[in-house]
C-alpha positions, 0 to 999 in steps of 0.5 A: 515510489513512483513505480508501485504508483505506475503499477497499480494504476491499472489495478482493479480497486474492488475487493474480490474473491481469490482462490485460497488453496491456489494463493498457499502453494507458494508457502504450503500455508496460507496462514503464512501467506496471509502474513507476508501479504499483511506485512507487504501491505504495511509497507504499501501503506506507510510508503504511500501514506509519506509520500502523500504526507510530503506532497500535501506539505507543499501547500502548508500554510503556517497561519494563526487563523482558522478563518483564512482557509483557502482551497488549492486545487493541486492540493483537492487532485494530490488528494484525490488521486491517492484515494483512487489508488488501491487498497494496500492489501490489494497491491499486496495480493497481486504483488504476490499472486504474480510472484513480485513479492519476494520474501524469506524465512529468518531462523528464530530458534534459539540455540541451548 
């Protein structure tokens, strides 16, 4: 997980305006396009989403008390730095536009 983290680190976060026909030569179809992109993006997420989820569990503190809430600053950077990060569909476009994202057809047909 670190490498995706490295990669997008110099990743522009904004959204922007992509040529779509140049984005569906790959696939001839950029409804196809736009569903390997979603499904790399899911992945992004739920990676990155773990991955935050097992830092921040590092500094769980198993009390009864709601009054003894205390502020790690650790914690406030870890939190920080993952809502800096790229939007997931970002990384995705990109993966994809500079051909990292790998991806292939499964046979769904059935046999009669």
């Amino acid at each position: 997980m670190a490498d995706i983290k490295t990669k997008v680190q110099g990743l522009d976060p904004n959204v922007r305006a992509r040529d779509v026909h140049g984005m569906a030569n790959p696939t001839e179809n950029i409804y196809e396009t736009l569903a390997v992109i979603t499904k790399r993006s899911k992945q992004l997420a739920v990676d990155l989403k773990h991955e935050l989820h097992q830092k921040l569990e590092e500094f769980a503190v198993s009390s009864d008390t709601i009054e003894e809430i205390s502020e790690n600053k650790e914690q406030i950077e870890i939190s920080k730095f993952y809502e800096r990060l790229p939007n997931p569909v970002i990384i995705a476009t990109e993966e994809f536009i500079n051909g990292d994202l790998h991806y292939h057809y499964s046979d769904k047909k059935k046999k009669r």
